[in-house]
C-alpha positions as CSV (number, residue, x, y, z in Angstrom):
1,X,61.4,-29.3,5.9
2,X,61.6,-26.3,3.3
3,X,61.0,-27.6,-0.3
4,X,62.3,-24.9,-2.6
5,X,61.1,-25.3,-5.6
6,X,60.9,-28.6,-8.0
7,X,64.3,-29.6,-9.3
8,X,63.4,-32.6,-11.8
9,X,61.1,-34.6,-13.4
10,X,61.8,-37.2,-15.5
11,X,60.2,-40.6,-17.0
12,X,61.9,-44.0,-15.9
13,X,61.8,-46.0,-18.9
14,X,62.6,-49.6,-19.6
15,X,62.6,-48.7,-23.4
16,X,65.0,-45.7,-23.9
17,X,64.4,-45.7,-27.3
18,X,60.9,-46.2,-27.3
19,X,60.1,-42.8,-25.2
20,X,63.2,-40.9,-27.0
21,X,60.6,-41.8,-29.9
22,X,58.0,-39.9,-28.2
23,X,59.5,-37.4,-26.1
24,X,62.5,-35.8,-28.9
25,X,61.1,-37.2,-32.1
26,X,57.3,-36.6,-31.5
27,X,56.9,-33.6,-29.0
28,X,60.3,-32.0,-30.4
29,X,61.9,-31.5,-26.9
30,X,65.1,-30.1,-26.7
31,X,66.7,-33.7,-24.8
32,X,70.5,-34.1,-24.5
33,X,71.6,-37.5,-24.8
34,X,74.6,-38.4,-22.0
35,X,76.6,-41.3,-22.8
36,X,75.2,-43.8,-20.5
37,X,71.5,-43.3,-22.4
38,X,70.1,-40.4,-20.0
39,X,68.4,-38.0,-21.7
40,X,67.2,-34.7,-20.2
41,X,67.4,-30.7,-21.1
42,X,67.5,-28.0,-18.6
43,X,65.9,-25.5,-21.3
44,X,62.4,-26.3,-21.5
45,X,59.9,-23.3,-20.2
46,X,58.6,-24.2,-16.9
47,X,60.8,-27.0,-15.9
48,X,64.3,-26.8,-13.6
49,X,65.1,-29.8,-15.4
50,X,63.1,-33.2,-17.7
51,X,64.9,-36.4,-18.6
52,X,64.3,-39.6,-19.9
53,X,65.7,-41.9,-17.3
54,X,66.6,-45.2,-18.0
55,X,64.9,-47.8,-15.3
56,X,68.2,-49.9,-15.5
57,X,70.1,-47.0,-13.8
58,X,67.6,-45.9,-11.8
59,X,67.8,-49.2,-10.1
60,X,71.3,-48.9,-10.1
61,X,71.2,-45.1,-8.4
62,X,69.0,-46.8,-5.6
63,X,70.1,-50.1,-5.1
64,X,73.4,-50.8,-6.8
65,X,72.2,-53.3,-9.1
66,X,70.8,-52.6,-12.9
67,X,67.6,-55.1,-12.1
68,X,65.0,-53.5,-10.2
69,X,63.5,-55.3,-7.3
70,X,60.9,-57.9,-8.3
71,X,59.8,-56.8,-4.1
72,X,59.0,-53.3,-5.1
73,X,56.6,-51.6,-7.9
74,X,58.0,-50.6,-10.8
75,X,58.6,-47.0,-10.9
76,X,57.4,-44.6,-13.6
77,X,58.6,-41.2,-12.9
78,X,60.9,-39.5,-11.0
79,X,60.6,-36.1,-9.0
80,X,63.5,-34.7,-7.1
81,X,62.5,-31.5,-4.1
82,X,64.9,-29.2,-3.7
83,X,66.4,-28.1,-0.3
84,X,68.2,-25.2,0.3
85,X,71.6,-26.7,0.9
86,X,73.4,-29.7,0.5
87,X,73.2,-30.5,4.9
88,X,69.5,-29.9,4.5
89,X,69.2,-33.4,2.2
90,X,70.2,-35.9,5.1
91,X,67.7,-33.8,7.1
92,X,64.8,-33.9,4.8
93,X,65.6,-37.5,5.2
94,X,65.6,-37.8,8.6
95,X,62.4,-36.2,9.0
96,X,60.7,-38.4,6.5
97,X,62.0,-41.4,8.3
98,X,60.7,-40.0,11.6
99,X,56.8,-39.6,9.9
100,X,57.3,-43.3,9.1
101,X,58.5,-43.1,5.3
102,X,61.7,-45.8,3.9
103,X,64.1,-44.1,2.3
104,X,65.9,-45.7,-0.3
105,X,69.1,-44.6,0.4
106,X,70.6,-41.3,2.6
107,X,71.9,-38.3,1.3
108,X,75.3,-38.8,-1.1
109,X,77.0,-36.8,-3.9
110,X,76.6,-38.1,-7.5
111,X,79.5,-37.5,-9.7
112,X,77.6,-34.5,-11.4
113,X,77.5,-32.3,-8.0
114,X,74.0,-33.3,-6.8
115,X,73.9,-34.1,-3.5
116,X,70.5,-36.7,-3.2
117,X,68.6,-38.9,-1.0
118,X,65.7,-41.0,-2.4
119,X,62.9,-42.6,-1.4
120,X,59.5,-44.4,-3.4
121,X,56.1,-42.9,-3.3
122,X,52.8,-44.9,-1.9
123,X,52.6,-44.4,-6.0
124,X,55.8,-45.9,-7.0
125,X,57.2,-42.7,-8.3
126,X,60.5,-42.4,-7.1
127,X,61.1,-39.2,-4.9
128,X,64.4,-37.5,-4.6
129,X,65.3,-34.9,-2.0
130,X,68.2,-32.7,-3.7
131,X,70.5,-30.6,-3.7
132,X,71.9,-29.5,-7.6
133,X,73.8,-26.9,-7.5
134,X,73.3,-26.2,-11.3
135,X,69.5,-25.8,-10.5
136,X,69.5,-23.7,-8.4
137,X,68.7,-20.0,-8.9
C-alpha cells in the first residue's frame, strides 16, 4: 500500500453546534458550512482538508442508518489516507482485510467525486482510504 499524503481530518460530533462554537467561533477557522450541517475548509495552512462532521451522517456514510451502532465505540475523529488513484482504494482495502482489519464498507464514489473505503481504528477513529480528486496535488 502507498499512502500519499493525508487527505482529511475532521471531528465527528454529536453536537454540531456545540464544536461549530469552538472550532469557527473560538479558534476563528475558516469552516464552510454545506447544507446537510458538514462543516470543513480546504484553506487552513497545513491541512489537505478539516471538517466538523456530524456523527449522524457519519453513521449514515458507514452504515446506512443516522444511529450509530450501540455494537461499536463511538467515533471521535476521522482521518481519510490518500492513494494514488481511485483503483488503488478497493486495494488498500483488500490488503487491510488480508492483515486481519474489518472494513466498514469497500471502496465507492460519494456524490462529491471521492472515491472511499472505510474502516474503524483499534481507537475508534474512523479511517478512510481515499481517493479526492480535489485534494490532490
Amino acid at each position: 500500500m502507498d499512502i500519499a499524503f493525508i487527505g482529511s481530518v475532521a471531528v465527528i460530533s454529536p453536537d454540531a453546534s456545540a464544536s461549530k462554537g469552538l472550532y469557527v467561533d473560538a479558534l476563528g477557522l475558516p469552516l464552510n458550512g454545506e447544507p446537510d450541517g458538514y462543516r470543513h475548509s480546504e484553506d487552513i495552512e497545513g491541512s489537505k482538508s478539516f471538517g466538523i462532521w456530524p456523527l449522524d451522517q457519519a453513521a449514515q456514510s458507514c452504515f446506512g442508518t443516522t444511529e450509530w451502532p450501540a455494537d461499536r465505540p463511538v467515533p471521535q475523529a476521522s482521518i481519510e489516507f490518500e492513494v494514488a488513484n481511485a483503483e488503488g482504494v478497493q486495494d488498500a482495502a483488500d490488503e487491510l482485510v488480508q492483515k486481519g482489519f474489518t472494513i466498514l464498507h469497500g471502496a465507492r464514489m460519494e456524490p462529491w467525486g471521492q472515491t472511499v473505503a472505510r474502516l474503524q481504528s483499534p481507537e475508534g477513529l474512523i479511517i478512510g482510504l481515499s481517493y479526492a480528486p480535489a485534494l490532490q496535488p
